[in-house]
The first five atom37 places (N, CA, C, CB, O) and aatype in JSON, in Angstrom:
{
  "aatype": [20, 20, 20, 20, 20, 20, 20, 20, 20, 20, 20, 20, 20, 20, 20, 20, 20, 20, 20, 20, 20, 20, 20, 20, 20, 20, 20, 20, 20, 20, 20, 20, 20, 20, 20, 20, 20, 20, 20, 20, 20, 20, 20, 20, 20, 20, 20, 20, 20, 20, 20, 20, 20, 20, 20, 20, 20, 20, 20, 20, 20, 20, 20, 20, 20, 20, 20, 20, 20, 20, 20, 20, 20, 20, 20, 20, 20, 20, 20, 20, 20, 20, 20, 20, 20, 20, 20, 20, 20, 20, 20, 20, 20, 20, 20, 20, 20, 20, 20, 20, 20, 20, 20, 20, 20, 20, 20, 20, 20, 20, 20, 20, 20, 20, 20, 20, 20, 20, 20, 20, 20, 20, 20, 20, 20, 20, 20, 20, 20, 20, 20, 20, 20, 20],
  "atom_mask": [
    [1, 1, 1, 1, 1],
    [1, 1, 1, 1, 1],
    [1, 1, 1, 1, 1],
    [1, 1, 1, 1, 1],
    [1, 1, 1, 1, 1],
    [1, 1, 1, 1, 1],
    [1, 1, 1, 1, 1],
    [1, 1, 1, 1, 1],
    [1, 1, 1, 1, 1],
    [1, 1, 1, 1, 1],
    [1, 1, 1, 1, 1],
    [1, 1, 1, 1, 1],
    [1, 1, 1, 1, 1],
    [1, 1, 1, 1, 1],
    [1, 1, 1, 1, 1],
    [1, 1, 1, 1, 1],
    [1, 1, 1, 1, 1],
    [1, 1, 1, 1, 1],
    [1, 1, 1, 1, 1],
    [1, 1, 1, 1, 1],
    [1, 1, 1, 1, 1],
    [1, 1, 1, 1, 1],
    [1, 1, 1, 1, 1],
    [1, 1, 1, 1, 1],
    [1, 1, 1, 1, 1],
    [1, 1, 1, 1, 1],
    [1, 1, 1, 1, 1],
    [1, 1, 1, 1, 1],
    [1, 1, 1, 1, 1],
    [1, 1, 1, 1, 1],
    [1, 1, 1, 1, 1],
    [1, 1, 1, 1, 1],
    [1, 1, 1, 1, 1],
    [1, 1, 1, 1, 1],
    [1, 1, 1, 1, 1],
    [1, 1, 1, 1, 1],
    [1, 1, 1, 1, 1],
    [1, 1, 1, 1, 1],
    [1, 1, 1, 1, 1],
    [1, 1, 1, 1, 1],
    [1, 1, 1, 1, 1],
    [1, 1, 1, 1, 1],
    [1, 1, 1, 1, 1],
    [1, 1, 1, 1, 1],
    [1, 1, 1, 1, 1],
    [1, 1, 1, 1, 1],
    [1, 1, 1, 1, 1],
    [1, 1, 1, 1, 1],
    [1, 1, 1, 1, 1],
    [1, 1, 1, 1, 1],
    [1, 1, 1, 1, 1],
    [1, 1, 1, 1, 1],
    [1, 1, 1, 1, 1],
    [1, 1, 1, 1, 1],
    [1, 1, 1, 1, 1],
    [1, 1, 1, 1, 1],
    [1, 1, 1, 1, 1],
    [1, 1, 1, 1, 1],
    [1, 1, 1, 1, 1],
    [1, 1, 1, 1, 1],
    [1, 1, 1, 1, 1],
    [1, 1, 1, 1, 1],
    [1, 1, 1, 1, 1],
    [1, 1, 1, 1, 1],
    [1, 1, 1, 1, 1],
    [1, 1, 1, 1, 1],
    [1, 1, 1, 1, 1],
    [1, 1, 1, 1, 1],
    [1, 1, 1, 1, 1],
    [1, 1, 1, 1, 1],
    [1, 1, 1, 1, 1],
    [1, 1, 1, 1, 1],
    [1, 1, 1, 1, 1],
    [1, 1, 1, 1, 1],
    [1, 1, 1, 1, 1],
    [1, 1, 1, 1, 1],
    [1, 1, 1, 1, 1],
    [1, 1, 1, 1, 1],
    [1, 1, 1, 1, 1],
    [1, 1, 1, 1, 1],
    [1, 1, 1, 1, 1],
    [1, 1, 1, 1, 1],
    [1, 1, 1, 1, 1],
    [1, 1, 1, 1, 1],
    [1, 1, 1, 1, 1],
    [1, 1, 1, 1, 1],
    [1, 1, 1, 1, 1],
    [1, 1, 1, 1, 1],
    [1, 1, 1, 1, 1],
    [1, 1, 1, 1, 1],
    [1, 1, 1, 1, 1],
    [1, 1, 1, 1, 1],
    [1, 1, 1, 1, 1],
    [1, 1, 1, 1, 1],
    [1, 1, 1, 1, 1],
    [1, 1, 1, 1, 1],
    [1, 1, 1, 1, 1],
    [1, 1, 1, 1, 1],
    [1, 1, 1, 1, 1],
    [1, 1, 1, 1, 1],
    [1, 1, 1, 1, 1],
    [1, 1, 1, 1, 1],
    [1, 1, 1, 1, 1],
    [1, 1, 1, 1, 1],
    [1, 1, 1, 1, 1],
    [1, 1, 1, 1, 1],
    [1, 1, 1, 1, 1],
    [1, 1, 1, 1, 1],
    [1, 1, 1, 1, 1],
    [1, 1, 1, 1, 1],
    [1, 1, 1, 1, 1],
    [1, 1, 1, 1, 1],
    [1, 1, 1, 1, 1],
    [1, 1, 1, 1, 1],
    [1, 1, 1, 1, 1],
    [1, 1, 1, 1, 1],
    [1, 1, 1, 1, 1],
    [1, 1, 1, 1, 1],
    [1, 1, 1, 1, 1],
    [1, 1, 1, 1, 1],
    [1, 1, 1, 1, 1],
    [1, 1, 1, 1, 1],
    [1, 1, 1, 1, 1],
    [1, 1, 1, 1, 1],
    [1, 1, 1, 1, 1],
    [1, 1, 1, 1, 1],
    [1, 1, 1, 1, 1],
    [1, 1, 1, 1, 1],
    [1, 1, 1, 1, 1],
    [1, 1, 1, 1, 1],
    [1, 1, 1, 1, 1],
    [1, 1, 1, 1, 1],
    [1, 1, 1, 1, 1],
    [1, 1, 1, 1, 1]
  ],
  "atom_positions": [
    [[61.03, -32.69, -16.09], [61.33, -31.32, -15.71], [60.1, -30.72, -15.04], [61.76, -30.48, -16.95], [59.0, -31.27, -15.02]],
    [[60.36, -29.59, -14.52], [59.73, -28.93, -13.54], [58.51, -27.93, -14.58], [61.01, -28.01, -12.52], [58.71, -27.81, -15.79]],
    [[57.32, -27.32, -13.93], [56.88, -26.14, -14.64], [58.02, -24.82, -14.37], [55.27, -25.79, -14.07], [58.32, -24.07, -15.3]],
    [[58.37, -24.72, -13.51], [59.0, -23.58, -13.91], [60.32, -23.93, -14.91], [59.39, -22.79, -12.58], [60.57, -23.03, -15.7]],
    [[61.11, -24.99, -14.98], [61.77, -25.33, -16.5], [61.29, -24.66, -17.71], [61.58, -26.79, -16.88], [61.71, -23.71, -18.37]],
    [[59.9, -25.74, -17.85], [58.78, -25.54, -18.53], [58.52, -23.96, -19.39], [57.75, -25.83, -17.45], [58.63, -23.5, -20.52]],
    [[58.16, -23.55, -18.12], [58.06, -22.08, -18.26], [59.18, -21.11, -19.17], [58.1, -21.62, -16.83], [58.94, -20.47, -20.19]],
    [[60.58, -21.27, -18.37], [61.5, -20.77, -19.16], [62.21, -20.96, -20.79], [62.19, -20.94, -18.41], [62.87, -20.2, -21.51]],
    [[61.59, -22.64, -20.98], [62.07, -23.1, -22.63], [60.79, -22.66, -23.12], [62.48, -24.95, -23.08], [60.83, -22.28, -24.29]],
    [[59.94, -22.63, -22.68], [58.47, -22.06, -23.7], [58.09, -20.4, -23.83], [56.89, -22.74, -22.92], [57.63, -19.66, -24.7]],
    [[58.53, -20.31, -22.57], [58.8, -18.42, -22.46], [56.93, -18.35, -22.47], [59.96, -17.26, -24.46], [56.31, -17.69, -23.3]],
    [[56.31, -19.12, -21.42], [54.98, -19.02, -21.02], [54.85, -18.99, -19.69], [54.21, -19.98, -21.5], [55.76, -19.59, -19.11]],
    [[54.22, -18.61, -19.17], [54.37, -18.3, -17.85], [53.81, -19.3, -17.21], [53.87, -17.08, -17.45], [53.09, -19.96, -17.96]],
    [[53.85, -19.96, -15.36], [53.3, -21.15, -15.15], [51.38, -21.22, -14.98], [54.13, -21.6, -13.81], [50.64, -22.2, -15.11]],
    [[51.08, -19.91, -14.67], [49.96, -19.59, -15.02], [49.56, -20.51, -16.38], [49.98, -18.11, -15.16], [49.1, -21.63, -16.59]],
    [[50.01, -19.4, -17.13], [49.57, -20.14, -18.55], [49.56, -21.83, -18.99], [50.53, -19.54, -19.55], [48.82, -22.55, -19.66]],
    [[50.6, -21.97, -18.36], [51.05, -23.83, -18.45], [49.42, -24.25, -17.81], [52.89, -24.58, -16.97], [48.68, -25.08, -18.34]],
    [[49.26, -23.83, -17.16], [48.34, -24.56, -15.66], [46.86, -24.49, -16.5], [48.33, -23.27, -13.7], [45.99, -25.36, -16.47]],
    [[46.82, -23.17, -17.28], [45.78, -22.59, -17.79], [45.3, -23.59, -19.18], [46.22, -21.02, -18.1], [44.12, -23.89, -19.35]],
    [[46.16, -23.95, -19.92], [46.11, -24.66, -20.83], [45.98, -26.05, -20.39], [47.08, -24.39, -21.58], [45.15, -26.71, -21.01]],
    [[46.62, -26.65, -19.44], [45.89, -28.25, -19.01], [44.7, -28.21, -18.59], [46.52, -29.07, -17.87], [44.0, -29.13, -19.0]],
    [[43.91, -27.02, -17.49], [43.04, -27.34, -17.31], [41.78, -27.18, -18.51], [43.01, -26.86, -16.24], [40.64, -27.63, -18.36]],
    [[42.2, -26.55, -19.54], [41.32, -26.45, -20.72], [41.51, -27.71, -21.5], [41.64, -25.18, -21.59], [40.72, -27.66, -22.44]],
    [[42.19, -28.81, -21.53], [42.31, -29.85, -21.84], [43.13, -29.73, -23.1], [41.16, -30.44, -21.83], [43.01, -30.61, -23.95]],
    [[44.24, -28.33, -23.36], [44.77, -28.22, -24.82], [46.31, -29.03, -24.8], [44.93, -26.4, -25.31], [47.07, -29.21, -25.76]],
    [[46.44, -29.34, -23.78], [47.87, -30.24, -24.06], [47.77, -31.9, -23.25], [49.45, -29.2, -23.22], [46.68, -32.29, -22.84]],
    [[48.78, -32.57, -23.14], [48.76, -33.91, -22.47], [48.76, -33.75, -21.61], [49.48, -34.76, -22.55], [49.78, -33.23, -21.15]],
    [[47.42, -34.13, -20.54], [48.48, -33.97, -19.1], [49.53, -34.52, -18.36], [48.0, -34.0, -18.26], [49.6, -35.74, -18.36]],
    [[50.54, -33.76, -17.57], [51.59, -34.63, -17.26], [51.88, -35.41, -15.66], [52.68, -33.77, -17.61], [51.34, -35.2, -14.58]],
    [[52.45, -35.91, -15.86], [52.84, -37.07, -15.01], [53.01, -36.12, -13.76], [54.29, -38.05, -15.54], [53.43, -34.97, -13.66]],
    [[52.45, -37.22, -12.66], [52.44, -36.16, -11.23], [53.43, -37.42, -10.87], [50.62, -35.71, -10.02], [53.24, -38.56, -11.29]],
    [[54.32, -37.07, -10.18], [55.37, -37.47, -8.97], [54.5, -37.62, -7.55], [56.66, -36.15, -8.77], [53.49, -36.96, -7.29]],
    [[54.97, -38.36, -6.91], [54.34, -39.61, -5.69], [53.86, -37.71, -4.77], [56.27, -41.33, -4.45], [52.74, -37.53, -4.3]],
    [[55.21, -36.37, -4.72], [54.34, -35.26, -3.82], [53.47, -34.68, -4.88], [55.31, -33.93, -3.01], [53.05, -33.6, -4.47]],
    [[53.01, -34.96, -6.09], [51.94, -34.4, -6.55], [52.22, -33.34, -7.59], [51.24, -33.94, -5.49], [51.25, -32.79, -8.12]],
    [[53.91, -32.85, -8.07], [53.74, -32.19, -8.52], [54.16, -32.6, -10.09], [54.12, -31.34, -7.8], [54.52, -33.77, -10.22]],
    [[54.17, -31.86, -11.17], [53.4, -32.27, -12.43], [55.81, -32.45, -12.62], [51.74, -30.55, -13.7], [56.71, -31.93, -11.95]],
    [[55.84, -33.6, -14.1], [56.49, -34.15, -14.38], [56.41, -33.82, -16.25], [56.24, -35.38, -13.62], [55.64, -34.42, -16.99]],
    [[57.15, -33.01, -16.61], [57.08, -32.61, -18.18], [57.93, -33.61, -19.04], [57.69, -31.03, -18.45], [58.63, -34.38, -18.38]],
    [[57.96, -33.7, -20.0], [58.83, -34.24, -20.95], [58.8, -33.12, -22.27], [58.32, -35.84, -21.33], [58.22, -32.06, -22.51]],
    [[59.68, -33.93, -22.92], [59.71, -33.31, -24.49], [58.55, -32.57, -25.43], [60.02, -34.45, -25.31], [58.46, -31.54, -26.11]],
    [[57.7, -33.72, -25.07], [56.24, -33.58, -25.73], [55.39, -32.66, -25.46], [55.49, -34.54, -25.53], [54.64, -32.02, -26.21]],
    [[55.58, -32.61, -24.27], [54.69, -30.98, -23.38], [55.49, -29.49, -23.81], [54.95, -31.05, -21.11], [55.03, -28.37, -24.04]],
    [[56.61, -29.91, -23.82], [57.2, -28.4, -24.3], [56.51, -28.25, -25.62], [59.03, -28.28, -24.52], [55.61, -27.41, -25.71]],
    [[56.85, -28.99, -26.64], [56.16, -29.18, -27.98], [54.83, -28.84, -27.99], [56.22, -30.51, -28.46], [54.38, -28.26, -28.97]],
    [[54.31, -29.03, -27.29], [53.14, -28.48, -27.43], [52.88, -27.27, -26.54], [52.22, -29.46, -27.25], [52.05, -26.44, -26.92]],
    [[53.34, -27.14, -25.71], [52.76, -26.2, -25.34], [54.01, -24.73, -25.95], [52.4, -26.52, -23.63], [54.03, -23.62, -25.41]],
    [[54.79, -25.08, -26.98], [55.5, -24.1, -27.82], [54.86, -23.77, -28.64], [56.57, -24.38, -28.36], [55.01, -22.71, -29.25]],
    [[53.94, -24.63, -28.87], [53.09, -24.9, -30.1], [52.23, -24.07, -29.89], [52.51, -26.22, -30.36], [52.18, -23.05, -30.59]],
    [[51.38, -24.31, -28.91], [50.3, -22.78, -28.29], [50.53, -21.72, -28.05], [49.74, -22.71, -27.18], [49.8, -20.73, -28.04]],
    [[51.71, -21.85, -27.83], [52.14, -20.12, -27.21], [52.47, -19.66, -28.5], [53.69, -19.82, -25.94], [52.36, -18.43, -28.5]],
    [[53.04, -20.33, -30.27], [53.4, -19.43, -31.23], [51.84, -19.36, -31.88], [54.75, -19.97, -32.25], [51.35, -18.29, -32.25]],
    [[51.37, -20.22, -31.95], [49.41, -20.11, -32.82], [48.85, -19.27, -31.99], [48.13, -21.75, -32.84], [47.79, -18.81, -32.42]],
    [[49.28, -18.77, -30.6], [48.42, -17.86, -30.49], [49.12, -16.28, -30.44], [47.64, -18.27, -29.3], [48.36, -15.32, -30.39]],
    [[50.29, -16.14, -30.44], [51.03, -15.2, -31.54], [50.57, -14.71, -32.78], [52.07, -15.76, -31.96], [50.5, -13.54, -33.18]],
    [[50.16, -16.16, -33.55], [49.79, -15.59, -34.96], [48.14, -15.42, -35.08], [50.37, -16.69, -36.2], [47.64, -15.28, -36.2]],
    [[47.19, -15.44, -33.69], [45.83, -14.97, -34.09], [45.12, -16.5, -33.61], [45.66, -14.41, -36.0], [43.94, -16.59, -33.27]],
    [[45.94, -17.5, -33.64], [44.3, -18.58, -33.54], [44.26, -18.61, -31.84], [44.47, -20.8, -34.41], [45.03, -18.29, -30.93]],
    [[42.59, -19.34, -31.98], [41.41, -18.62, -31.0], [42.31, -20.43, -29.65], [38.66, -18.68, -32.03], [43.13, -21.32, -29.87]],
    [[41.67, -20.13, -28.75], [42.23, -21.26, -27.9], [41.66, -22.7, -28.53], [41.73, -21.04, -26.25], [42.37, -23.67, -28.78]],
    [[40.29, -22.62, -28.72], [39.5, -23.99, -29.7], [41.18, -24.07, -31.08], [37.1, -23.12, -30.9], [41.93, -25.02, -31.34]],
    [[41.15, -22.92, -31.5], [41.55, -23.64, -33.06], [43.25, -24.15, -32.34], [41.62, -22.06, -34.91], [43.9, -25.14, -32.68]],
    [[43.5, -23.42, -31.6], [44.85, -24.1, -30.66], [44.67, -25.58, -30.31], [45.04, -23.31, -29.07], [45.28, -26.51, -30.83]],
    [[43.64, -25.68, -29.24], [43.49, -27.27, -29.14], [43.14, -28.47, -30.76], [42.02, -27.37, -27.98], [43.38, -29.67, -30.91]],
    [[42.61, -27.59, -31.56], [43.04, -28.52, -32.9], [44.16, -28.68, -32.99], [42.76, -28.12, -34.17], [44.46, -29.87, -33.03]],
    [[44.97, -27.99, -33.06], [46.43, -27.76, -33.61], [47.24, -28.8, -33.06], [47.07, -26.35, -33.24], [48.0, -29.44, -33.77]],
    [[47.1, -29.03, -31.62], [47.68, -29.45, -30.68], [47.44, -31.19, -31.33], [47.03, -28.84, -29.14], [48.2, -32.14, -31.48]],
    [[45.86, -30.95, -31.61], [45.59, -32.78, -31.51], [46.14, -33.17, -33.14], [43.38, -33.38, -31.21], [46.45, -34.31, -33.47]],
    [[46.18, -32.04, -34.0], [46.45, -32.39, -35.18], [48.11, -33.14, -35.29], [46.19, -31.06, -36.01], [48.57, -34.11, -35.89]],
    [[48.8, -31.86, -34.14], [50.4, -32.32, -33.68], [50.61, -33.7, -33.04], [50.99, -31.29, -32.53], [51.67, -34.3, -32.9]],
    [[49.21, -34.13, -32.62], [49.74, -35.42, -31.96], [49.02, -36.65, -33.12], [49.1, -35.57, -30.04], [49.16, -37.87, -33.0]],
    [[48.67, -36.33, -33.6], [48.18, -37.34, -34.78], [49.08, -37.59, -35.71], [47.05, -36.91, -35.55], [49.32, -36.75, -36.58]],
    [[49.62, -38.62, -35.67], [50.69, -39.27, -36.82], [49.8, -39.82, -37.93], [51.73, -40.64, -36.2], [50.46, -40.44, -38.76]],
    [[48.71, -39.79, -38.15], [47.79, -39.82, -39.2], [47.4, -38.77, -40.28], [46.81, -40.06, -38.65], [46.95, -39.06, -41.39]],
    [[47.69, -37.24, -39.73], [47.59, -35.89, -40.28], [47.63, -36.17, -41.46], [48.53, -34.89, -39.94], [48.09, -37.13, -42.07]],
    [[46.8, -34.67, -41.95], [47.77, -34.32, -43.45], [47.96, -33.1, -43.3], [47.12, -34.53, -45.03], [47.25, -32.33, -42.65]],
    [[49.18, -32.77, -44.06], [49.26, -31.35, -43.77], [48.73, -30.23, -44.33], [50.25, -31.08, -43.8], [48.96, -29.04, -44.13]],
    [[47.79, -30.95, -45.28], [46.38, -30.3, -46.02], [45.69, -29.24, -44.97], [45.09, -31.66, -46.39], [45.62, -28.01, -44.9]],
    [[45.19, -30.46, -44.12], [44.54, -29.96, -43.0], [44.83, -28.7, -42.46], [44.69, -30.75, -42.1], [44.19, -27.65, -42.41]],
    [[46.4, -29.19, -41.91], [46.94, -27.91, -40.87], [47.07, -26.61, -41.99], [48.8, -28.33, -39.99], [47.24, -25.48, -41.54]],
    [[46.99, -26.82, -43.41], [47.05, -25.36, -44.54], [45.61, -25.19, -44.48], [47.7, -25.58, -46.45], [45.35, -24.07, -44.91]],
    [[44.87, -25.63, -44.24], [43.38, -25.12, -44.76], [43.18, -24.15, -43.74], [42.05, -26.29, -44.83], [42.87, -22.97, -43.94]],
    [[43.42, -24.85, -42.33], [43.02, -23.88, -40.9], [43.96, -22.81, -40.81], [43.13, -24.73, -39.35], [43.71, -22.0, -39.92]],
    [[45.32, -22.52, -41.75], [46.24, -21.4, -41.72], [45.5, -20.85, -42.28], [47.55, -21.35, -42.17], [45.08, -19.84, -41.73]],
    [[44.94, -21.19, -43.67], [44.39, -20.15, -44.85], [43.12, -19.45, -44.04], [43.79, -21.08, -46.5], [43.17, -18.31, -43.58]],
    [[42.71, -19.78, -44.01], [40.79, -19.83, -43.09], [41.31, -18.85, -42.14], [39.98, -21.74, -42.0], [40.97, -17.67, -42.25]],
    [[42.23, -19.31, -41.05], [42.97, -17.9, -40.32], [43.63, -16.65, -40.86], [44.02, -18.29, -39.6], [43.66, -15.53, -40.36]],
    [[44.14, -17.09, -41.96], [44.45, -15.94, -42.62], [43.62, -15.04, -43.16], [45.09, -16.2, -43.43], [44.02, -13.88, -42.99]],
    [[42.38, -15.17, -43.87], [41.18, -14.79, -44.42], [40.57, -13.98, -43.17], [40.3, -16.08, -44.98], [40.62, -12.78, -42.91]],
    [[39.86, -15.29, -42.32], [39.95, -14.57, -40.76], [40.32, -12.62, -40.26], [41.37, -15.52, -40.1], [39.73, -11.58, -39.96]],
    [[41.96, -13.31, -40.5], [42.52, -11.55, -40.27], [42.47, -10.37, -41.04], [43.83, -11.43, -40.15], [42.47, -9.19, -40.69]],
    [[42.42, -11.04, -42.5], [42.02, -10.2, -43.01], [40.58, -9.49, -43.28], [42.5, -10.47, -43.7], [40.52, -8.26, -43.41]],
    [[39.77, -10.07, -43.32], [38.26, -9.65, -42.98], [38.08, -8.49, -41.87], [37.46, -10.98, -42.4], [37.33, -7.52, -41.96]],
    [[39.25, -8.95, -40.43], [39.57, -7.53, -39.44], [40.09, -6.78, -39.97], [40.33, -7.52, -38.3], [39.68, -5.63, -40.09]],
    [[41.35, -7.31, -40.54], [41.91, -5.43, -40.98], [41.2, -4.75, -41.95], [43.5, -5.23, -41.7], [41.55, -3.58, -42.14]],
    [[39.97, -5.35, -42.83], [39.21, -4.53, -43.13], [38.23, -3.79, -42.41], [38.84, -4.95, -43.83], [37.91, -2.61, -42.43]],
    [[37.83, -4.75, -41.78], [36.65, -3.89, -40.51], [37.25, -2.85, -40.09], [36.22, -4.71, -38.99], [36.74, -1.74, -40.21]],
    [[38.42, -3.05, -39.55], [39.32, -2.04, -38.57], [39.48, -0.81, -39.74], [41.14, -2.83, -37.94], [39.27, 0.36, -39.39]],
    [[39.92, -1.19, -41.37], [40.27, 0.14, -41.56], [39.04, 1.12, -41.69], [41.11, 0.19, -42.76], [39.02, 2.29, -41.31]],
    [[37.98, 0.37, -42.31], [36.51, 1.33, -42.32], [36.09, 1.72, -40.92], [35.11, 0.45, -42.98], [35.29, 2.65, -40.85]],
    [[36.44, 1.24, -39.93], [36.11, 1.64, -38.49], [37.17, 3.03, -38.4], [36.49, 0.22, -37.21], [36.74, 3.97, -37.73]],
    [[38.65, 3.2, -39.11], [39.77, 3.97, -38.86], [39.13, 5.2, -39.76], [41.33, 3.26, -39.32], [39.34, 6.37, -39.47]],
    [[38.26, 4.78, -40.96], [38.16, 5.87, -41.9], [36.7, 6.51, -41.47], [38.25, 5.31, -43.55], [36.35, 7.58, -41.97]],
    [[36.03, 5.95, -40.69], [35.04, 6.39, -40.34], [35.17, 8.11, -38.73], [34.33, 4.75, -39.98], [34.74, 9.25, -38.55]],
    [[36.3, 6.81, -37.87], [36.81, 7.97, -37.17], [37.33, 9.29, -37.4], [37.51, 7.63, -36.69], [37.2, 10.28, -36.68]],
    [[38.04, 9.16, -38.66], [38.75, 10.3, -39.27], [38.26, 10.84, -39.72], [39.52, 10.29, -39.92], [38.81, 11.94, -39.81]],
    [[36.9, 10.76, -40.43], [35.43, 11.74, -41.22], [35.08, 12.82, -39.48], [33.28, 10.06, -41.89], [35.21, 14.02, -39.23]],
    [[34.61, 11.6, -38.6], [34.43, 12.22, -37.54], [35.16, 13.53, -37.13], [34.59, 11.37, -36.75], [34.77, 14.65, -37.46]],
    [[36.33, 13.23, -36.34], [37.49, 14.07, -36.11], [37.44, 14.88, -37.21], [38.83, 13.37, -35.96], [37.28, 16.06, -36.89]],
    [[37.53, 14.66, -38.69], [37.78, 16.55, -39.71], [36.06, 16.93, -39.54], [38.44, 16.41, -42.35], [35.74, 17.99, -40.09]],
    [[35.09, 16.27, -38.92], [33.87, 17.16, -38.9], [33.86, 18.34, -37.53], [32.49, 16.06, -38.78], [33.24, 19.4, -37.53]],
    [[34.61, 17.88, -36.59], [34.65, 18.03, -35.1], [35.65, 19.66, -35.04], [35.53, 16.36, -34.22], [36.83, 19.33, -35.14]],
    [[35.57, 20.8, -34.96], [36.31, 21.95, -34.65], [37.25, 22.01, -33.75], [35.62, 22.79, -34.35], [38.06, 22.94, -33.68]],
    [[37.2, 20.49, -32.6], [37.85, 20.63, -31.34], [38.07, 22.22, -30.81], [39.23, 19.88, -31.5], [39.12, 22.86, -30.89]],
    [[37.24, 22.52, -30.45], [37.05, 24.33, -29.93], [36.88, 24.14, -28.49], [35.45, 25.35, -30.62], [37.02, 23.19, -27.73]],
    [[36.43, 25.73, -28.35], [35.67, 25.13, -26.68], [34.16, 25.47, -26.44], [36.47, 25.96, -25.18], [33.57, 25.92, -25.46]],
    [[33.77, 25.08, -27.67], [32.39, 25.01, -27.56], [31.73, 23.7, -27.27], [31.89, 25.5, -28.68], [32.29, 22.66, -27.62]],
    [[30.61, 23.67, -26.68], [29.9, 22.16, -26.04], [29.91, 21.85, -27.24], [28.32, 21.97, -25.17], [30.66, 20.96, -27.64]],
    [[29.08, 22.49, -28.04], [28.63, 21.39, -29.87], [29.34, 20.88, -30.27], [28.27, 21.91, -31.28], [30.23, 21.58, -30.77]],
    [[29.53, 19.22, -30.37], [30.56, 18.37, -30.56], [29.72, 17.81, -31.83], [31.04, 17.34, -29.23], [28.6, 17.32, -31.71]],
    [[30.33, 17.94, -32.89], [29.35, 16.62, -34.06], [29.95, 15.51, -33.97], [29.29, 16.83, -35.88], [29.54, 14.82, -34.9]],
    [[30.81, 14.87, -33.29], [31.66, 13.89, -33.19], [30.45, 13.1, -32.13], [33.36, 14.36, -32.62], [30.09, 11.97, -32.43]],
    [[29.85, 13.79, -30.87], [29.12, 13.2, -30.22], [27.91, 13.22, -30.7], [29.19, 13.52, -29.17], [27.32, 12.15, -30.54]],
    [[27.08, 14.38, -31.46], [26.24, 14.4, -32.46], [25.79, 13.02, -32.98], [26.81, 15.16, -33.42], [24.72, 12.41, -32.98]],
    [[27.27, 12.73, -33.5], [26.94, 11.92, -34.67], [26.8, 10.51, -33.99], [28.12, 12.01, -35.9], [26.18, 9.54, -34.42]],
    [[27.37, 10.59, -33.08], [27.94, 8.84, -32.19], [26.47, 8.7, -31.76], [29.43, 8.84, -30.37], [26.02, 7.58, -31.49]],
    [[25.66, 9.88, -31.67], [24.64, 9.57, -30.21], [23.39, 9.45, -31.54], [24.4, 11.31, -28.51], [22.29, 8.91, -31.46]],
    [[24.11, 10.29, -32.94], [22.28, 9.55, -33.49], [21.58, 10.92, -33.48], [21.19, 8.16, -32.06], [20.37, 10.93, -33.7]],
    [[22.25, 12.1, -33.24], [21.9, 13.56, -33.31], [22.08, 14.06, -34.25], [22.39, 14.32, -32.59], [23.13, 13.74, -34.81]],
    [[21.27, 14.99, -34.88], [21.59, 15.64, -36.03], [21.28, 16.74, -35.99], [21.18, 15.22, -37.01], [20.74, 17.16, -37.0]],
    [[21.45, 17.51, -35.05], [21.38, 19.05, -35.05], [21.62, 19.48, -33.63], [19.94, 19.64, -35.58], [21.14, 18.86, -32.68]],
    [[22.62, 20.89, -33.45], [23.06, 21.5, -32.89], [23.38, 20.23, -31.25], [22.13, 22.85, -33.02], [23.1, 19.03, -31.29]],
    [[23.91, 20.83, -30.21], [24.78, 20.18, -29.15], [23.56, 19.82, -28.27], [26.05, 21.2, -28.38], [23.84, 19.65, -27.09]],
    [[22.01, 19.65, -28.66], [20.98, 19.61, -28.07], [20.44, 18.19, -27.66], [20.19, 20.3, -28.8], [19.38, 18.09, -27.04]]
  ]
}
């Protein structure tokens, strides 16, 4: 099959197809005598495979694991749980950052009068100022 096939059963765009062989994260496929690329089963599979791991957060490196882990009939599926868990931990470590980054904004904003005066403590505070809009 064609990349644009490709494209439509993976719901990735041919960009992306193109983008991911030349990063070396899937097999490359078979070129036909005018040169253009020749998919099978296996390429969709994987490259379905990339387009949902990176849905759920993993980085393009932990994708190309994934990929080689998918083609290893040696695996365990130990493996592929350790790098879920580790990703999972991962996200959560952000949504903590993010919420102390969210609760920090919101101290800001109830310090801030939003008036129409220059003296902002919101910029005050961002810039490392501690007194008046000076």
């Amino acid at each position: 099959m064609n990349i644009s096939d490709v494209a439509k059963r993976t719901g990735l765009t041919r960009k992306a197809i193109r983008f991911y062989e030349e990063k070396g994260l899937v097999t490359p496929p078979l070129r036909a005598e005018n040169g253009y690329r020749s998919y099978g089963q296996k390429h969709l599979e994987e490259l379905t495979l990339l387009r949902q791991a990176r849905q759920v957060g993993f980085t393009l490196e932990e994708c190309g694991e994934l990929v080689a882990l998918f083609n290893n009939p040696a695996r365990h599926s130990a493996d592929v749980k350790a790098r879920t868990l580790k990703k999972v931990a991962d996200i959560e470590r952000h949504i903590a950052e993010l919420r102390k980054m969210r609760e920090k904004l919101m101290s800001l904003a109830e310090s801030c009068p939003g008036d129409d005066s220059a003296d902002c403590p919101i910029i005050n505070n961002l810039s490392g100022c501690c007194y008046g809009g000076k």
